[in-house]
N, C-alpha and C positions, 0 to 999 in steps of 0.2 A: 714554250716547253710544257710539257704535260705533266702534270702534280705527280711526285715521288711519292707520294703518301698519304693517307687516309684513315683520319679518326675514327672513324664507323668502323673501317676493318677488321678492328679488334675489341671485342665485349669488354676484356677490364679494361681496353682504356678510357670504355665510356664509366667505368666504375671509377676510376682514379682521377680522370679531369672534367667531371660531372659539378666538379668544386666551382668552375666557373660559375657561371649565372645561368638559368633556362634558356634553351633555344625555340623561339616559336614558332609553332607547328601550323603557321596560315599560309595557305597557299591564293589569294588574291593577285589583280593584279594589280601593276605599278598604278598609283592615281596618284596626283598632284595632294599634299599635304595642305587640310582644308583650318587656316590660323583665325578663329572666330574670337567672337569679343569671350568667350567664355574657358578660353583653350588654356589650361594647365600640362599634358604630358600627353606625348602619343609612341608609340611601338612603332618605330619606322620600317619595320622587317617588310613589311607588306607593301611600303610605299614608294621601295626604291630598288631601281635598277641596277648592273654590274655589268662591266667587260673587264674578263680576265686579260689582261696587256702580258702578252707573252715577247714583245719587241720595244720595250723602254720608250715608249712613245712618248713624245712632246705633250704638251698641253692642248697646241694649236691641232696638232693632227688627232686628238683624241675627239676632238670635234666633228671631226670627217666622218668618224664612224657611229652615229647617232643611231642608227639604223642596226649596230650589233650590241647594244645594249640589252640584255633580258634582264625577265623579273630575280629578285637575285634567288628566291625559292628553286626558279629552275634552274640554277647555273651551278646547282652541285658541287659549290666547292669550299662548303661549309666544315676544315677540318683539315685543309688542306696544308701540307707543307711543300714548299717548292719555290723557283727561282723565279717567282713570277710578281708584277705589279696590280693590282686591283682595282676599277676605277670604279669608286660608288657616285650614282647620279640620285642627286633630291630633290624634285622639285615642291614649292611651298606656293601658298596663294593665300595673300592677308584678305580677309575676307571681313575684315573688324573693320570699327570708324575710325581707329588711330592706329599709329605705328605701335611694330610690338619688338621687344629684344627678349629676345629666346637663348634657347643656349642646346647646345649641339653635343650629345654624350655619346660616345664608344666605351662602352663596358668591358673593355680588352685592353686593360690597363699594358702590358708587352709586348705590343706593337713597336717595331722597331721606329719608323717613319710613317705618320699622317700628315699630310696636305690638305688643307683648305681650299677651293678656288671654288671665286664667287662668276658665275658667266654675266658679263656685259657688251652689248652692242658685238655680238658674233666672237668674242676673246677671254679668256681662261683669266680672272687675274687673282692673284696669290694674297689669303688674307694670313694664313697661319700654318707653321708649321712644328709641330711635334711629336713625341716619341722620346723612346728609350736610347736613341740615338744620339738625343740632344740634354743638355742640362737642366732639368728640374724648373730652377730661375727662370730659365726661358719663357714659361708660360704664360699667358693671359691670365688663364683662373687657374687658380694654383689648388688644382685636384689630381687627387690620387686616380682617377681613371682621366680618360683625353677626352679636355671638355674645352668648344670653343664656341664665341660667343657669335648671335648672330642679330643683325638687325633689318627689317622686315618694314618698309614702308606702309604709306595706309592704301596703294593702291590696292585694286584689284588683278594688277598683273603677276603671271608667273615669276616666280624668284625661285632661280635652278642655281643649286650648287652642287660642286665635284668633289670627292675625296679620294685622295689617292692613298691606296695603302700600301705600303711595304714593308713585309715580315718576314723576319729569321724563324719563327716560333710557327707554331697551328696558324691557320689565317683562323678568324673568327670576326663578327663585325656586328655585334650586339646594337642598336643603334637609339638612345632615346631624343627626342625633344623636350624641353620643356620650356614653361615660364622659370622666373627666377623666383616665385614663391614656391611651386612646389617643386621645385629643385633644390630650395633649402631645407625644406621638410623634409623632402625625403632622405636628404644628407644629413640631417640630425638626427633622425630615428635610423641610419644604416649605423651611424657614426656608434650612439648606444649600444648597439647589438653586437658589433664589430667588439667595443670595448670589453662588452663582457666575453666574448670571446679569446680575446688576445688577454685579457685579461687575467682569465681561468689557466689558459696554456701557459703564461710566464710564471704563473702561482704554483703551478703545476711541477715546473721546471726548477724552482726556488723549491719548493718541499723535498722533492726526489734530490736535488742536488745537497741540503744538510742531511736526507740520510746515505748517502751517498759518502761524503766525510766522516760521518760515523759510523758506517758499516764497512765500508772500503769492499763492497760487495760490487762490481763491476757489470752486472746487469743490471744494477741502476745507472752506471753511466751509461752504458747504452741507450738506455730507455731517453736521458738525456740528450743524450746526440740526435737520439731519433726524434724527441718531442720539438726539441732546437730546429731540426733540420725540415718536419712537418710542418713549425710557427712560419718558420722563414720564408718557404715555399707560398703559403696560405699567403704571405704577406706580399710577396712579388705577383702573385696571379692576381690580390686585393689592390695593387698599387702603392702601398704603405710600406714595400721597401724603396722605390724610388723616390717616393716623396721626403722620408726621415731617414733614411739610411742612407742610400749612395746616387741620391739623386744629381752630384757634381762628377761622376764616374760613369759616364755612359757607357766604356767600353767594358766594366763589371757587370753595369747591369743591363747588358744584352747576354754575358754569359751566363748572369748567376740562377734562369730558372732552370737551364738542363744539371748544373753544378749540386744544386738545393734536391732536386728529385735524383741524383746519383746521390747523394749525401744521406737523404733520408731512408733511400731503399736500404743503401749497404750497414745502415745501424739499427734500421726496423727489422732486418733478416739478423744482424748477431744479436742482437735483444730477444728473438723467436728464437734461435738456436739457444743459449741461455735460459732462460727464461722457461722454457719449456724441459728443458733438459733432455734434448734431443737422443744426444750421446747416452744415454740409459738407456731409454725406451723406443728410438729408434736409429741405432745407428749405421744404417744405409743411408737414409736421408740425413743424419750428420755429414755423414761426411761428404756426400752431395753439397749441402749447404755448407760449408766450410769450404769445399773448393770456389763457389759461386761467392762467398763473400772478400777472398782474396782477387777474383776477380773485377768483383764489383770497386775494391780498395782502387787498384791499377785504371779504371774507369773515371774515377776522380781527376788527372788530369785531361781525359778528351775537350770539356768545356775550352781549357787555354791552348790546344796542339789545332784543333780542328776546326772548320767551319762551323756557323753559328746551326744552320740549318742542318748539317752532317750530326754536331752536338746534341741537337733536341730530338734528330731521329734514334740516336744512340740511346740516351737518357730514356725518351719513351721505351726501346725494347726493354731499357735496365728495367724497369718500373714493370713492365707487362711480364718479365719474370720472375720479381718478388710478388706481385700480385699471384701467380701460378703457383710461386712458391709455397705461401698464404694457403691456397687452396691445399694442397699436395700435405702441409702438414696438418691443417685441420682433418684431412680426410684420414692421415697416420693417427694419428695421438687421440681424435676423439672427444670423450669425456674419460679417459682413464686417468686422467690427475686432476685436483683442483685446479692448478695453471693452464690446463688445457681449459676447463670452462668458463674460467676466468678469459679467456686469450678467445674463445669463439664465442663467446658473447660479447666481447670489446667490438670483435670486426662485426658479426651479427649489426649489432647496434649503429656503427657506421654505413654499411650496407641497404638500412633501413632508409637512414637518412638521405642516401645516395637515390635509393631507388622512388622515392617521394617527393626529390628534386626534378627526377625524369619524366614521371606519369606528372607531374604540373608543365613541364615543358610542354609534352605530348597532348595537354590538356583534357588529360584526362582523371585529373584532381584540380579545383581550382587554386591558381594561383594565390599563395597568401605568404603572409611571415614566416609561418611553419613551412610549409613548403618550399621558400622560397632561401631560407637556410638551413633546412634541416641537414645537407651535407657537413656544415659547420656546426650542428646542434650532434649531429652523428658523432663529431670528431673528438668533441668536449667531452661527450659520454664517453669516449672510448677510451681516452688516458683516463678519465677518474676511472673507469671501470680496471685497467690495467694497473694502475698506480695503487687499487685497492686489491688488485691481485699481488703487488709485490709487494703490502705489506702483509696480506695474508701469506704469503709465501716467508716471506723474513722472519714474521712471527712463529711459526712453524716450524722453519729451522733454527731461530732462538728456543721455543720450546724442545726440539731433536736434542740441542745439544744442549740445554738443562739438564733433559732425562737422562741423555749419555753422559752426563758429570756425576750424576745424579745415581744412575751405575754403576760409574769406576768406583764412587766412591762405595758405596752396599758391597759391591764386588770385594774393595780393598780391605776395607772394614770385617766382611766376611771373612776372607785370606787370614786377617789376624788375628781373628777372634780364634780362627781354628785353628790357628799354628800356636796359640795360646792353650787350647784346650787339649792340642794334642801331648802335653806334659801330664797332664792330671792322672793319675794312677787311683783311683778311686770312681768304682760310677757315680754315686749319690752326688759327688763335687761336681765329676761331669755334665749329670743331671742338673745341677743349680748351673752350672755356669752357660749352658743351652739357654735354660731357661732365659736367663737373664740377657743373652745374646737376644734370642727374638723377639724381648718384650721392647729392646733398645732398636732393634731395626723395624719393628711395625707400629712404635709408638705407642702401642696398647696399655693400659695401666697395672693389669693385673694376669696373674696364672699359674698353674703347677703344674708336677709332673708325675702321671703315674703311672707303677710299674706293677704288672702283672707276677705274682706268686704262686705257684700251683691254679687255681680256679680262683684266687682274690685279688683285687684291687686295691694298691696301697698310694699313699702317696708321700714320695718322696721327699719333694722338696715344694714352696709354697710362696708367692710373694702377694703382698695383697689381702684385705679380706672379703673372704669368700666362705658361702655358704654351701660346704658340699657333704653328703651322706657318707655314715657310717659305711655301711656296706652297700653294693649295689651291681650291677651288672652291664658290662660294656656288650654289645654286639658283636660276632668276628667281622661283619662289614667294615665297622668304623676303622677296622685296622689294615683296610685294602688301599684307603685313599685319602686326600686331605680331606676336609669337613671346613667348609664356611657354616658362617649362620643362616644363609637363607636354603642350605641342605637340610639341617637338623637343628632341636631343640636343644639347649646345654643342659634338661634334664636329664637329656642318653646318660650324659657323661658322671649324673652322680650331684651336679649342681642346680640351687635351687633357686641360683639369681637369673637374671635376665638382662640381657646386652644389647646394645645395638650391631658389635663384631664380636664374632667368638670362629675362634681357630683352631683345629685339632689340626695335630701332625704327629701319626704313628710312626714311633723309633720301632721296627721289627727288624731283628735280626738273629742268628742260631741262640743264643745263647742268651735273649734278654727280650722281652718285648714291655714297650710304654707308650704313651703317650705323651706331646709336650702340647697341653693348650694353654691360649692366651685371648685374652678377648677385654671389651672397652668400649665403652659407654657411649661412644659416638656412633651413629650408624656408617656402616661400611668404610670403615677407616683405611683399608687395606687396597691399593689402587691396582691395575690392572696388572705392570711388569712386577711386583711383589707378588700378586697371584699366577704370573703366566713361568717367570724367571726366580725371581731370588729365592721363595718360600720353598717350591720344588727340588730347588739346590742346597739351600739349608738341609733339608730333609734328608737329602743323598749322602751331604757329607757327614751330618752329625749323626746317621745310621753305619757307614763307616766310622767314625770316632769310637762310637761307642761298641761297634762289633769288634773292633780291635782290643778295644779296653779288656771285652768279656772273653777273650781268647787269649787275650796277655793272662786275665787273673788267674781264669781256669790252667793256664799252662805255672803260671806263679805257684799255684796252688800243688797243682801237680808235680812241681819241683820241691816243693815245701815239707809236701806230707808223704807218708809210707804207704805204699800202691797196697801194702797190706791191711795194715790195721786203720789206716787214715789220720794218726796220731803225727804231730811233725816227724821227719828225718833229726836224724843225728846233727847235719849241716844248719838248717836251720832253727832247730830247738838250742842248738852253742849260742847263735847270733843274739835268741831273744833272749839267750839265759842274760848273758852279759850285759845286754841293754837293761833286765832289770836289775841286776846286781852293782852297776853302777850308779843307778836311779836310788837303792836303799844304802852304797854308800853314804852319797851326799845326806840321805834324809834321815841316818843312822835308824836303819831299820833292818829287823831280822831276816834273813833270808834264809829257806831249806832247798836239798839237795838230798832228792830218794830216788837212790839205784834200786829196782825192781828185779829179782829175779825168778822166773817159775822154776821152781823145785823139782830135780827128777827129771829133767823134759827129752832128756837122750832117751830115757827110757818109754816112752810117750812116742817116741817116734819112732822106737823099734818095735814097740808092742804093736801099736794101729797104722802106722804108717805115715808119711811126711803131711796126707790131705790131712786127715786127722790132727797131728799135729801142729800146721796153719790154724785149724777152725782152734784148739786148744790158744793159740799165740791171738788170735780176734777175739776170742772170748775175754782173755784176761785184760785185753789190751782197753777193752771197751767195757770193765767194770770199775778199770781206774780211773778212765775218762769220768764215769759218772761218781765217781770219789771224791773226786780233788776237781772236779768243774768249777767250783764256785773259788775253788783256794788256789789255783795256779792253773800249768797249761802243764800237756805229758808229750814225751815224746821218746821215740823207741832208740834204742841206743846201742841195736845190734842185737841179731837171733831173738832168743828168749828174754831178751833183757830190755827195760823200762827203765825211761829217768823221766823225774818231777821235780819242778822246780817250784816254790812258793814267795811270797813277803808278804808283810804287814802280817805274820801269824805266827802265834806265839808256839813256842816248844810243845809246852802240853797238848795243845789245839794238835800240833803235826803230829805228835806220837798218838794222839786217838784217833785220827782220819787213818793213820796206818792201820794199826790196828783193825778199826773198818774193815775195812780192805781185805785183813786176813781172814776176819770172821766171814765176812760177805761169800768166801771162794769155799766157805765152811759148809755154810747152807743153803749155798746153792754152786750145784754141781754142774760140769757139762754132759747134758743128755747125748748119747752119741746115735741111740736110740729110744724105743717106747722100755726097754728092758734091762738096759744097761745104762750107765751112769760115770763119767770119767772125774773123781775129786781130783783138784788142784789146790797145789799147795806154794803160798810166794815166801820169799826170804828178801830182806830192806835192810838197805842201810842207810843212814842219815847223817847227812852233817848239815850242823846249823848256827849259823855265824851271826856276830850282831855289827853292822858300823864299820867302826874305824878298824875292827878284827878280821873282815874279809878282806882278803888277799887278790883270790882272783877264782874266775867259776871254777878252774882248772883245778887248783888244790882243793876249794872244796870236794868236786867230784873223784877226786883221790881220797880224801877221807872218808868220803860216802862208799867207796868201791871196798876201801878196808873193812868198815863197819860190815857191808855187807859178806865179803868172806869170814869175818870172825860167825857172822848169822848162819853162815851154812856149816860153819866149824861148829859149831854149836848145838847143832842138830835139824838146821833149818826150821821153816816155815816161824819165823820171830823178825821180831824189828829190832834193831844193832844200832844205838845214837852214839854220837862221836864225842858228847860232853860225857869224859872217862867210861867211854864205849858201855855206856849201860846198854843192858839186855832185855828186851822191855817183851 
């Protein structure tokens, strides 16, 4: 029957089963095997012949065909899978002064069935028989690859032995001699190298698996299944699953290397799909890879439904499409994430090691230790390099979602601070409570805030001490943008300390411009999302708080005061009278109450006219203002008329600030021009209560209102008190 299949065929299969041992590249021909007094190990590739048995031939008839033996170099079928039996011919010739016991190694630990037969007197006779086929126990030398033992007279005659091979798997037939010294050498130094290998991979396996329990992050499990399923593999093509593991299951372990390579592909491609994060950054080839991994799941049973031979041609395709697949995503992703250069320099690294396995094969590197495992030194490298990709990966998204808690909370904390702030009816409170908000979100120790005046700089409010100027002068720049310290010096700002962080952030808005800074002793205290995210948003909001604020007041104010003279309203001059007439209740303290009225002013306003008459109603309105500033507050009380309210001022004090008042409008008149001259004349009444005697504003302002009519009964332009309505 003619071989179904061929390792060579396919480039990654030589990448993926390269893992075996070097195939040598001599092409000699067959010569009897020369056993001298000095003979340690020989490479039998060179020294032995093959007839591929396509007809299950006898022993005795394999005999017949002597004559279709070739070198096995030429017999091309190195890699073969197929329904065929192998017969390897060796001949040996002791050429020493005594007998030698040699030992007979096949480096192809997965061989189903090998045969021994030794030729005597023209007849095949049967010294051994082993394989994957048979029990572990069974063996002569109880090794992980198939090793039987041979004894070699001191003639000088030919000693021809046959092996017959029969494989479910790749044919392959690595073939050593040796003595049994360096056969033990060399099995103790493989035995070390091995260990550290297996050794590293279950270490490997054991660390991802406790962070695996404590992350519950499932691209470690995978990693796990795949590192599992890669050990495992390594260890059936090593022979160290059939020797310790399932050496009493022969019909497992004829299935379990196509099982172990579906095993590993289908967790080595979801640990690449994960791991890379496919589904982000390339989700065509997600979902590609996601249908291929469901199928690859459903592939896991061929090993137990199928032939062994059908299985391993299965498993190899599986294997030579994750391999493609391997390709196809490195070729997507790149280096555009750390996991991506983590993930191609893993395989990088194995690759290395693959291809340094090859060119020694090929010899075209000499054979040595490094070369001779660098597939397995590849492989070590390549989980520690992935294992140190997932924890740089873990760490990363441990740090994501710090900064993201780390956010909600700045975020949250912002939200309340402003929903806090947004009661304050006061800037200068609003100003401290800013303040105070940013110095608490940036950690900073110290800062103030200040607010622009016409052409000066004051400052509001202040925490900390700080050395800052009298007078000084800000730039209109500084008020376009934030200001770090490695922008500007804090002497812009008026200050004459020095910081290692220093922060301006300009409050500009219609009705109010300031600055909030802050700054602190450590250099660059303030980390990237505080400068990209929070500080920008603080800015935005606490320029809204405060634009609000100054468009509440200014409209407060405007409801407050008379569009005319600017003195309060009627409404709100009652509200503060009461507030303080209850305040000198309790503190039994005087209080007055002067109704103003200008004298004559119908006449005033038919003489000049209404404009006239306004400017007359501002003029007056604004010499009582500067009357009684220091003694109470004034507020207009309709048309031509004024009320004033006082405390803590005694009787006489209030009848001579009246007084005042009327002399004031004596000599000094309103110019209406350079030529003319309009005197006004006021008429007051007073009422003034001490304590427990005030009633309420209301009656007082009824006896102020009396006072005042007795004052225009009287003749006007006088002051009218209500203690027995003197006439003053």
């Amino acid at each position: 029957m003619k071989p179904v299949f061929k390792k060579y065929h396919y480039i990654v299969l030589i990448v993926l089963f390269t893992l075996f041992f070097p195939i040598s590249a001599s092409y000699a021909e067959a010569n009897p095997v020369n056993i001298s007094n000095d003979f340690t190990e020989k490479d039998m590739t060179s020294q032995i012949l093959v007839y591929v048995d396509s007809n299950d031939l006898t022993s005795d008839q394999i005999l017949e065909r002597q004559d279709q033996f070739v070198p096995f170099n030429q017999a091309d079928i190195d890699g073969d899978i197929a329904d065929l039996n192998y017969w390897i011919k060796i001949d040996m010739q002791n050429t020493s002064d005594r007998a030698k016991e040699l030992l007979l190694e096949i480096k192809k630990p997965h061989l189903s069935l090998v045969s021994l037969y030794s030729e005597n007197n023209d007849s095949l006779n049967l010294q051994e028989m082993i394989g994957y086929s048979l029990p572990f126990d069974e063996r002569i030398i109880k090794h992980r690859n198939l090793v039987f033992p041979l004894h070699l007279d001191s003639s000088e005659d030919i000693h021809t032995y046959y092996l017959k091979i029969e494989t479910d798997s790749f044919f392959q037939a690595p073939i050593t001699l040796w003595n049994y010294v360096a056969f033990s050498a060399n099995h103790s130094d493989s035995q070390m190298l091995f260990g550290l290998f297996y050794g590293i991979m279950i270490a490997m396996m054991i660390y991802n698996s406790f962070l695996f329990l404590s992350l519950r992050e499932k691209t470690y499990l995978y990693y796990i299944l795949f590192i599992a399923g890669f050990t495992i593999l390594q260890a059936i093509w090593d022979g160290y699953a059939f020797e310790w593991l399932w050496g009493d299951y022969p019909w497992w372990a004829l299935r379990s290397n196509s099982f172990f390579i579906l095993f590993a592909a289908l967790f080595g491609l979801l640990f690449t799909k994960h791991f890379l994060q496919l589904k982000s950054i390339a989700p065509r080839l997600y979902k590609m890879v996601h249908v291929f991994t469901i199928i690859y799941a459903f592939t896991l049973i061929i090993p137990f439904i199928f032939p062994i031979g059908m299985a391993t041609m299965v498993s190899t395709i599986v294997a030579t499409f994750f391999a493609l697949f391997v390709i196809l995503i490195v070729i997507k992703v790149r280096l555009r994430t750390r996991e991506a250069q983590f993930y191609i320099a893993a395989w990088s690294l194995l690759l290395i090691g693959i291809l340094l396995n090859l060119m020694a094969a090929y010899q075209i590197l000499p054979l040595n230790t490094l070369t001779l495992y660098a597939p397995k030194i590849g492989a070590m490298v390549e989980v520690l390099v992935l294992s140190l990709g997932l924890a740089d990966k873990i760490k990363r998204v441990t740090l994501e979602k710090e900064m993201e808690s780390k956010k909600y909370y700045m975020q949250t904390l912002m939200q309340n601070f402003f929903k806090q702030m947004s009661s304050v009816k006061e800037h200068a409170l609003l100003a401290e409570n800013g303040l105070y908000t940013l110095l608490y979100l940036t950690k900073l120790e110290k800062g103030f805030y200040l607010q622009k005046k016409n052409a000066a700089w004051e400052v509001i409010v202040q925490h900390g001490d700080l050395s800052i100027d009298d007078s000084f002068h800000i730039d209109d720049q500084y008020l376009s943008r934030i200001i770090y310290a490695t922008d500007i010096t804090p002497k812009s700002f008026g200050v004459q300390d020095t910081f290692g962080t220093f922060l301006s952030i300009p409050i500009v808005c219609e009705n109010h411009t300031g600055l909030l800074i802050v700054c602190g002793e450590d250099q660059d205290q303030i980390d990237p999302y505080q400068k990209e995210k929070m500080i920008p948003y603080f800015q935005d909001q606490f320029t809204v708080l405060m634009d609000n604020l100054m468009n509440y007041t200014s409209f407060k104010e405007s409801a407050m005061y008379d569009h005319l003279t600017n003195v309060l309203n009627r409404k709100y001059f009652l509200e503060k009278a009461n507030m303080l007439v209850k305040e000198a209740q309790k503190a039994e303290q005087e209080v007055s109450i002067l109704l103003i009225d200008i004298d004559h002013f119908k006449r005033v306003n038919d003489t000049y006219g209404h404009t006239i008459g306004d400017h007359a109603i501002i003029f007056v309105a604004n010499r009582i203002v500067d009357t009684f500033k220091d003694l109470g507050f004034v507020g207009r009380y309709g048309g031509e008329e004024f009320i004033v309210v006082t405390s803590h001022v005694k009787e006489q004090e209030v009848l001579n600030v009246a007084n005042e008042l009327r002399k004031s409008l004596h000599s000094h008149p309103l110019f209406l021009n350079r030529n003319q001259a309009l005197s006004l004349t006021v008429s007051i009444g007073v009422s003034i209560k001490r304590g427990n005697s005030i009633n309420s504003i209301k009656d007082m302002i009824l006896e102020a209102d009396e006072c005042l009519y007795r004052a225009k009964n009287a003749g006007r332009d006088r002051v009218v008190l209500n203690t027995e309505m003197k006439v003053r």
